[in-house]
LUMGUSE-322777 format. One line per 10 residues: for each residue z, x, y of N, C-alpha, C. Coordinates in pm, whole numbers, plus 32768, in hexadecimal, padded with zeros to 4 digits. Example, Ala and Ser with C-alpha at 12.3 -4.5 7.8 and 13.67 -1.06 7.14 Angstrom:
2
830C 8527 7DC7 830C 84CE 7E3E 830C 8528 7EB6; 82C4 8505 7F1F 82CA 8557 7F96 8313 850A 8003
//
This chain:
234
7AE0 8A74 7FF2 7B4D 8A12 8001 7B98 8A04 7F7E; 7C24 89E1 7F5D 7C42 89F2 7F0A 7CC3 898A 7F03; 7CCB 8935 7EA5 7D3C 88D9 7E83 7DA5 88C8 7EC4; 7DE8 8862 7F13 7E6D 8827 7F64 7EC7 8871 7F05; 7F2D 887D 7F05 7FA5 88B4 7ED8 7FFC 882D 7EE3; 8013 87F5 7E53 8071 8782 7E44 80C5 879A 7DD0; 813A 8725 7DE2 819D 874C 7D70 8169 871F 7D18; 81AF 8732 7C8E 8168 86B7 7C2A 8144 862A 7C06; 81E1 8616 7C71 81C7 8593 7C7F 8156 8531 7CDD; 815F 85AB 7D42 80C9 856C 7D98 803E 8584 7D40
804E 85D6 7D12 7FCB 85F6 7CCF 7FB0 8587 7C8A; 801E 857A 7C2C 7FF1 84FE 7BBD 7FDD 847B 7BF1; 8008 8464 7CA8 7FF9 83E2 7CC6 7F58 83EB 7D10; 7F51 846D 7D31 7EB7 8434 7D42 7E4D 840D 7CF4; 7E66 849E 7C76 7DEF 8482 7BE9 7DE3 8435 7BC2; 7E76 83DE 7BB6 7E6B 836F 7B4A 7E64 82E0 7BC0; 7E45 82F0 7C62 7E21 827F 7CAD 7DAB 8206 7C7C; 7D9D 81B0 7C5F 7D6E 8154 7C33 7CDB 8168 7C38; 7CC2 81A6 7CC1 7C3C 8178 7CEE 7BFE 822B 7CEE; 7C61 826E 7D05 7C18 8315 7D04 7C2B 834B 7C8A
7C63 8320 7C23 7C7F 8339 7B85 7BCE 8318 7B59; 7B94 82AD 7B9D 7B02 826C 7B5F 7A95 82BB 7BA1; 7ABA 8323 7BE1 7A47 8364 7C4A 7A2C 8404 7BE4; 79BD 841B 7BDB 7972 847A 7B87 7A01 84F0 7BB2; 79E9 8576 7B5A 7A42 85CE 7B77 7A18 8642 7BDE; 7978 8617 7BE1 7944 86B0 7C4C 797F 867F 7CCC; 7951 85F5 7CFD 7993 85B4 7D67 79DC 8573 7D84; 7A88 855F 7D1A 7AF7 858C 7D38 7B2C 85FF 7D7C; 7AE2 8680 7D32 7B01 871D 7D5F 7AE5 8738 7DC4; 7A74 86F4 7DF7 7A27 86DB 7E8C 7A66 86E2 7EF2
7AAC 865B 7EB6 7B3A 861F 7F28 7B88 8674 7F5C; 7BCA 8696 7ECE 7C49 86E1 7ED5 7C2B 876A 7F34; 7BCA 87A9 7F13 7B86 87FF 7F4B 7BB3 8820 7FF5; 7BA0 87AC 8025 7B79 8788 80A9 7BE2 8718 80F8; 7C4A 871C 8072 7CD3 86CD 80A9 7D07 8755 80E3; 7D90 8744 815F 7DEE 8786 8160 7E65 872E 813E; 7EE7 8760 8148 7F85 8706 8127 7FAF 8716 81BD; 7FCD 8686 81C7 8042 8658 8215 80A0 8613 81FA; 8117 8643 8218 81C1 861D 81D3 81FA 85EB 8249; 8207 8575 825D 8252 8523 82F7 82C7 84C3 82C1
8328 84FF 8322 83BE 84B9 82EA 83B0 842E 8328; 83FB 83B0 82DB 8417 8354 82F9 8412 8320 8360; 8393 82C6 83B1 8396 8257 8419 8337 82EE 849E; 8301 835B 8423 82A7 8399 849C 820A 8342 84C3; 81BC 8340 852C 8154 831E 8515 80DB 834B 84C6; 808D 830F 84C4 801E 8355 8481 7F88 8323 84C6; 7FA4 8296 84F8 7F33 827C 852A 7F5F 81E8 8582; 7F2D 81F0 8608 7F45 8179 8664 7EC9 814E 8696; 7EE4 80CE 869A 7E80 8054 86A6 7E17 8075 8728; 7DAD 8060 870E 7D3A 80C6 878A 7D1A 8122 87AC
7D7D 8156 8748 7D4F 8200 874D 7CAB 820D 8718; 7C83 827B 8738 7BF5 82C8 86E7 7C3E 82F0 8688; 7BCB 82BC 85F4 7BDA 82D1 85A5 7B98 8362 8560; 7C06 83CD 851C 7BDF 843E 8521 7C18 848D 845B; 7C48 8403 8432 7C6B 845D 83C1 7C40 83F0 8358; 7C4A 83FD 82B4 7C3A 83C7 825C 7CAC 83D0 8210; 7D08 8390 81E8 7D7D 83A5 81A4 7DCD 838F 8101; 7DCC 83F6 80A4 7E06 8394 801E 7EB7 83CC 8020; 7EFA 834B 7FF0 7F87 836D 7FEA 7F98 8392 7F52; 7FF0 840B 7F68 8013 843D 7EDD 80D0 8437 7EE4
8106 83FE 7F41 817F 83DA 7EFE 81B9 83A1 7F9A; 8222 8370 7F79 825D 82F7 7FD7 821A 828C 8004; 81F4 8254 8063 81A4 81B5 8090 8185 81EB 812D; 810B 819B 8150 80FE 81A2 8209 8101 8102 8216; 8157 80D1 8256 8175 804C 8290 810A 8038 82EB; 8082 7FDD 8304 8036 7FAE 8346 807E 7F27 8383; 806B 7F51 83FE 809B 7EB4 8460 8052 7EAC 84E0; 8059 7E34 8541 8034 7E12 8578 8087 7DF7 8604; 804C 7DB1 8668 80C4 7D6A 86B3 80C3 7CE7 86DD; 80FD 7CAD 86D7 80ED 7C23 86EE 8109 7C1E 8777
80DE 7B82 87C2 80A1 7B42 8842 814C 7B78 888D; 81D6 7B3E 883A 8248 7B74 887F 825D 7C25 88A7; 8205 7C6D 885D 8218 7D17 885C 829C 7D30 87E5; 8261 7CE4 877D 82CF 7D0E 870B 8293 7D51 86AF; 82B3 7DB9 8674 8235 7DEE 860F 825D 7DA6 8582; 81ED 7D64 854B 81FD 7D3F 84CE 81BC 7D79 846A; 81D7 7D7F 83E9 81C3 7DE9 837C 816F 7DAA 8318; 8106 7DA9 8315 807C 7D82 82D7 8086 7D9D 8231; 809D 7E42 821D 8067 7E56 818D 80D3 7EFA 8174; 80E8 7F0A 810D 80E2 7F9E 8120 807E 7FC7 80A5
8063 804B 80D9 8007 808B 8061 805C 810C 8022; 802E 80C2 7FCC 8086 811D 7F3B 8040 818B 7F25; 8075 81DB 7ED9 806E 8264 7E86 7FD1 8258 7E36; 7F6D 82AA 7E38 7EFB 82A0 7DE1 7E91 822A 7E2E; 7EBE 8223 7ED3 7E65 81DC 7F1C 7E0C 822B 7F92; 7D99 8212 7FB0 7D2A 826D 7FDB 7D2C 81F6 8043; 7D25 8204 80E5 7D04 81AB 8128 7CD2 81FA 81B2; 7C75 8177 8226 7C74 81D9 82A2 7BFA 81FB 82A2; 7B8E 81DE 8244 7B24 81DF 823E 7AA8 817C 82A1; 7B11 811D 82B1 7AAB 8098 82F4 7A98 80DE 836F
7AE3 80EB 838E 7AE2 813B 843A 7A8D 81A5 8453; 7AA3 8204 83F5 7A17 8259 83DE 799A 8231 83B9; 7979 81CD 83A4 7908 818A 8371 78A6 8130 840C; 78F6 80C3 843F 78C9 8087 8486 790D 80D2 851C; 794D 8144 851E 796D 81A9 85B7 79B6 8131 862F; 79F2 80CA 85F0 7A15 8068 8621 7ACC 80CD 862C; 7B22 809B 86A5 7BCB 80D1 86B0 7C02 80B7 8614; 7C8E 80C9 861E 7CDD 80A0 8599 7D32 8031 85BF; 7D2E 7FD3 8563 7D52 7F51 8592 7DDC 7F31 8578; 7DF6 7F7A 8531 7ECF 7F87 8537 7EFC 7FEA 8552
7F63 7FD8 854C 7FCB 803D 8555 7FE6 808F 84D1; 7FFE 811E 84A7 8036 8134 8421 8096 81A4 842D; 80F5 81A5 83EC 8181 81FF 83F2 8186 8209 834D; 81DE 827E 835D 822C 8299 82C4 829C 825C 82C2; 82A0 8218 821C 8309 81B9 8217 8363 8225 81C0; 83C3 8240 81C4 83DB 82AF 817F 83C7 8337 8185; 83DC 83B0 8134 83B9 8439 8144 833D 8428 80E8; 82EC 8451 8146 8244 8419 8106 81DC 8483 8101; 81A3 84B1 8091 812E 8507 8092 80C7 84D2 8082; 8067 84EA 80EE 7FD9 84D6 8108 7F5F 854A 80E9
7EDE 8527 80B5 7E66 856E 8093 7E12 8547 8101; 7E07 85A7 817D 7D9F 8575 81FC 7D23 85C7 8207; 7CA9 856F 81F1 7C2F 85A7 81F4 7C03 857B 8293; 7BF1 85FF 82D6 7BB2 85F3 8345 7B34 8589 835F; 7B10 854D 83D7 7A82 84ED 83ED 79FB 8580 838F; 79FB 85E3 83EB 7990 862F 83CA 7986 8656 832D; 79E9 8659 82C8 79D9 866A 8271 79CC 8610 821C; 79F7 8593 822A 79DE 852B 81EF 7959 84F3 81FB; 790A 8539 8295 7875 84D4 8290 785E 8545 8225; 7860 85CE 8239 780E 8654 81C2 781D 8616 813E
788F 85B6 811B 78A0 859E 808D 7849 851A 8073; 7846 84BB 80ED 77DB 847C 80C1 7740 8496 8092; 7703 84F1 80F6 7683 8536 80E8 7671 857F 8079; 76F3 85AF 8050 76D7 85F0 7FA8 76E3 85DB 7F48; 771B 854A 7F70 773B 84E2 7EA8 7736 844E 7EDD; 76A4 8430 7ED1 7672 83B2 7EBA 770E 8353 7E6F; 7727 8386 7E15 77A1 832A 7DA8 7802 831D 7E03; 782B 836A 7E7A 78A0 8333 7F06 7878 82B8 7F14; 77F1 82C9 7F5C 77F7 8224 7FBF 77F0 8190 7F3A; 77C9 81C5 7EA5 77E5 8146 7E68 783F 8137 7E43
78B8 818F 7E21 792D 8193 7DF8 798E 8143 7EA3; 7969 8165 7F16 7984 8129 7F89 796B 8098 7F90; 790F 807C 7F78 78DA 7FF8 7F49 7925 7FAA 7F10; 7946 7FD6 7EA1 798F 7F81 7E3E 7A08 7F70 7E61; 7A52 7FF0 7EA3 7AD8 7FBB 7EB2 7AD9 7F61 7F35; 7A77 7F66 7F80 7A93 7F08 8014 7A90 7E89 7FC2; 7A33 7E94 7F78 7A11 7E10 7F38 7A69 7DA6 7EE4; 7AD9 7E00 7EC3 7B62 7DCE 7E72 7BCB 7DC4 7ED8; 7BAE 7E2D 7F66 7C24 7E1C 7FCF 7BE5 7D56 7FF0; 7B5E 7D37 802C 7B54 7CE4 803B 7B5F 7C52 7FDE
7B72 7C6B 7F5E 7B8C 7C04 7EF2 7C08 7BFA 7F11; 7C57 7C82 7F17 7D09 7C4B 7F45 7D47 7BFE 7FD7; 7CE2 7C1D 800E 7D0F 7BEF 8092 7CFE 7B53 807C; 7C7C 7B43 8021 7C54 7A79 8033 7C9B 7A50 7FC0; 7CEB 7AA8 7F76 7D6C 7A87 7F22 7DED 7A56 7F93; 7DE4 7AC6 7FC9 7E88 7ABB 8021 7E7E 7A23 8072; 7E00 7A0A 80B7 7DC7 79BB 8125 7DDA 792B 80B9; 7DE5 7927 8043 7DC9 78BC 7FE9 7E3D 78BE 7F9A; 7EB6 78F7 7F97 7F3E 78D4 7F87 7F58 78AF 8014; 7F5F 78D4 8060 7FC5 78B8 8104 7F9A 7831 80FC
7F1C 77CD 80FB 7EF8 7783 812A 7F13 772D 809C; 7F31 771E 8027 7F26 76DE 7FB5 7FAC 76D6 7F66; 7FDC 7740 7F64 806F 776E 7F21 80CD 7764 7F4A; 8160 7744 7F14 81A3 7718 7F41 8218 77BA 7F68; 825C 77CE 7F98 82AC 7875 7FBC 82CB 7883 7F35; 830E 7820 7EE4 8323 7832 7EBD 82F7 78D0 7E59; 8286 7877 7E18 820D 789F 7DD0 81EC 7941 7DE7; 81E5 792C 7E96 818F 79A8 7EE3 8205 7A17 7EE3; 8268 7A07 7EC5 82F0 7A5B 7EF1 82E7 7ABD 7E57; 82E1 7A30 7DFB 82CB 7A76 7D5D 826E 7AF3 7D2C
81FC 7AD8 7D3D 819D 7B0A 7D6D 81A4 7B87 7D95; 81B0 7BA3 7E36 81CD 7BFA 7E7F 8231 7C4C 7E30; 82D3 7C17 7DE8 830A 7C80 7DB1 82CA 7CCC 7D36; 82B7 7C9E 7CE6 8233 7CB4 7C7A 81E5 7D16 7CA3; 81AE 7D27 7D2B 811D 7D62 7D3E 81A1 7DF8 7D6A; 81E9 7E04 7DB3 8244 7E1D 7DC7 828F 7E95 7D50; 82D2 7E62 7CF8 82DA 7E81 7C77 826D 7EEB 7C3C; 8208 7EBF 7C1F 8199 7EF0 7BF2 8184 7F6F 7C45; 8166 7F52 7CD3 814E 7FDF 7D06 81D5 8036 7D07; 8243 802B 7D01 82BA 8070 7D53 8330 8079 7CDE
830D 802F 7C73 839F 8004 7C23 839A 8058 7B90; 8415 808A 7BA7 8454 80DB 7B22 849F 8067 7AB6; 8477 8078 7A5D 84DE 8065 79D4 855B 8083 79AE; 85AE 8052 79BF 8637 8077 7971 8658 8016 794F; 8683 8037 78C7 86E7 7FF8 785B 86B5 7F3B 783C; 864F 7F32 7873 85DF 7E97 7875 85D9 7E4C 78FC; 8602 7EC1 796A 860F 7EC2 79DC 8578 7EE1 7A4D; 8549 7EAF 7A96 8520 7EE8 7AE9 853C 7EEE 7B82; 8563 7F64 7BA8 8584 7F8A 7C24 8511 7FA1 7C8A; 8502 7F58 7CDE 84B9 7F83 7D79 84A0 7FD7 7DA1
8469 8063 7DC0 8494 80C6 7DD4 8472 80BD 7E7B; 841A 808A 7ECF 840E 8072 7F6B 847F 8014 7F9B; 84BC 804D 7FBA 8554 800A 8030 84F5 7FAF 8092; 851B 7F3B 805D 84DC 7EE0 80E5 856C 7E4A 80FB; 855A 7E71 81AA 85C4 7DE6 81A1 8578 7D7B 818C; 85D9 7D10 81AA 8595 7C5E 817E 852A 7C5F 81F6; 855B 7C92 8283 8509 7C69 82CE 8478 7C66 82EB; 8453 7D07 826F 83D1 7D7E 827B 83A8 7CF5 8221; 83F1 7CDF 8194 83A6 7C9F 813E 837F 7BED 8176; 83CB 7B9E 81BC 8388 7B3C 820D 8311 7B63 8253
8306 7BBC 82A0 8281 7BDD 82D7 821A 7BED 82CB; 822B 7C34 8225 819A 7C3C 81E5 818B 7BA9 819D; 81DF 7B4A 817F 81CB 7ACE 818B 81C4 7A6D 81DA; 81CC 7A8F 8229 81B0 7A21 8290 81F0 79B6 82CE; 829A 79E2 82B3 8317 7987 8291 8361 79C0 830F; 83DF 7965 82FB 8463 79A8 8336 84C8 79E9 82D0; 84F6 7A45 8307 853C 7A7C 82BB 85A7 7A24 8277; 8612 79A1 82BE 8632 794C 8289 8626 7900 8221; 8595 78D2 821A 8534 78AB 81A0 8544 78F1 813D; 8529 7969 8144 84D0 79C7 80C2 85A6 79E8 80AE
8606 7A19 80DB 866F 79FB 80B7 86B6 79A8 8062; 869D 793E 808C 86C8 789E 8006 864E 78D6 7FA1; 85F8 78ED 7FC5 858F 78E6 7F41 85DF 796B 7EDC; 85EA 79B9 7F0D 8618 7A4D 7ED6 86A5 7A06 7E6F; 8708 79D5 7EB8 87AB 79AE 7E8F 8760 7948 7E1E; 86F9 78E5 7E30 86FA 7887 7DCE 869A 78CA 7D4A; 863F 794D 7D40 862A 79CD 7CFD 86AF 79E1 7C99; 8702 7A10 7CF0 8795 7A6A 7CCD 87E3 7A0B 7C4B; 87BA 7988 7C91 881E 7911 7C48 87CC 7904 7BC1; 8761 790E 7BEB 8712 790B 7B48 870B 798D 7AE4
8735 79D0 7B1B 8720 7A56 7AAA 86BD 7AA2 7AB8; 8664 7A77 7B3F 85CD 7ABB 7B86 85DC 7B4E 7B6B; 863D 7B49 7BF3 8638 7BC9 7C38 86FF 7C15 7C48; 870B 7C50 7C8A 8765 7C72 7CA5 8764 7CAE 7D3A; 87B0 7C8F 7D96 879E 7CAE 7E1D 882A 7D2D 7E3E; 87E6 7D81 7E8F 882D 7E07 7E94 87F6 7E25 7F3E; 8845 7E6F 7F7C 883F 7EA8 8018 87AC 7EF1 7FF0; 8759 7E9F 804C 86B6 7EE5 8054 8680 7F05 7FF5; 86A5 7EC3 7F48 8656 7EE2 7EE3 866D 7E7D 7EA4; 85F2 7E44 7E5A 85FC 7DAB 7DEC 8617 7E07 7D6F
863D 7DCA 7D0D 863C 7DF3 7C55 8600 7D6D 7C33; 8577 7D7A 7BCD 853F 7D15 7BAA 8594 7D26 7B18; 85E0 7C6D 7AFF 85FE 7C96 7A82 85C9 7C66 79F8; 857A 7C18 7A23 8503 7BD7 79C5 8470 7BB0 7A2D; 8428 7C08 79C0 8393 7BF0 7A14 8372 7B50 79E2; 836A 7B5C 7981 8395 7AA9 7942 839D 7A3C 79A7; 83F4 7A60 79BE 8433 79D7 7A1A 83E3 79E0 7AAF; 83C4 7A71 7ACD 837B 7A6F 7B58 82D0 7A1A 7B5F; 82A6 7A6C 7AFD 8264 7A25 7A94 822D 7990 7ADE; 82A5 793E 7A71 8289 78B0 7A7D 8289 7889 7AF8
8316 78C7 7B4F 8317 7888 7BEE 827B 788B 7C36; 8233 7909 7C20 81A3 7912 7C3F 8144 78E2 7C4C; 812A 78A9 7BEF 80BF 784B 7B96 80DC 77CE 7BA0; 815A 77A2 7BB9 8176 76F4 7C21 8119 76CC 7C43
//
């Protein structure tokens, strides 16, 4: 078996992924080994809710939008997973369906490790299932994060926040600028808050008025982390 074929830029978003950057190098190579590439244009699927679960997935460039559907049959947009994210594992673990929906948000390259090769990689590096461990273990610290702004915080706060986290994964530098690089409308970004788009709107314009942010067709410019900052921590 022999190494995925990625650009540089995917390459460098997997190596340097947060959580597979900390994983020994024999079983990184492991991975890679036993990844193939999939390249799916904008709003293709990748995985629907009840399906059998059959792959293991890390993104090495663009986002997969995870959503759901709500009681009306509206799909709402949960999370996306960024560049240098490994997910898709739970499902392989407990053989339980897949509990959202996931599409490419964008022109998106994916690293897909088959079910059968992913159990072979467990059976041959003990350091998988604790390295698995740990990250469920930080997915679940974030979730009783998220569960403990919605219920405590004001949008304000949570909107701040969210662009920040935002920023960090997706945002370029220019000139003391940071640019968005995931196109999301107001409506995607209410959703993963828990708002109306109306809401998180005034919140955005009263951003703009302060020197926050800068609002652009489907992209924020953060223009002081500073100020997002403070709105946060309210």
């Amino acid at each position: 078996m022999h190494p995925p074929v990625l650009t540089i830029e995917e390459q460098s978003n997997v190596e340097t992924g947060s959580w597979f950057s900390k994983l020994s190098q024999s079983l990184r190579e492991a991975i890679l080994a036993r990844a193939v590439v999939r390249r799916l244009a904008d709003g293709a699927i990748l995985g629907a809710r009840g399906a059998e679960a059959q792959e293991w997935v890390g993104v090495a460039l663009g986002a997969v939008r995870v959503s759901s559907v709500s009681l009306s049959g509206k799909q709402v947009t949960l999370t996306y997973v960024e560049p240098g994210t490994w997910f898709g594992d739970i499902a392989l673990f407990d053989g339980m369906p897949r509990t959202h929906d996931a599409h490419a948000h964008g022109a998106t390259t994916l690293l897909v490790v088959r079910r059968a090769d992913f159990r072979s990689l467990l059976a041959q590096h003990v350091e998988l299932y604790e390295a698995l461990l740990r990250l469920n273990c930080r997915r679940l610290r974030l979730m009783f994060d998220v569960v403990e702004d919605l219920n405590t915080r004001p949008l304000a706060a949570r909107l701040a926040k969210q662009i920040l986290l935002l920023a960090r994964s997706y945002g370029t530098e220019q000139g003391g600028e940071i640019r968005v690089g995931l196109q999301l409308a107001q409506e995607d970004i209410a959703q993963m808050l828990g708002a109306s788009r109306q809401r998180v709107n005034q919140e955005l314009k009263g951003f703009e008025r302060d020197g926050a942010v800068r609002i652009e067709p489907t992209r924020l410019v953060v223009l002081s982390k500073d100020k997002l900052l403070a709105i946060a921590t309210r």
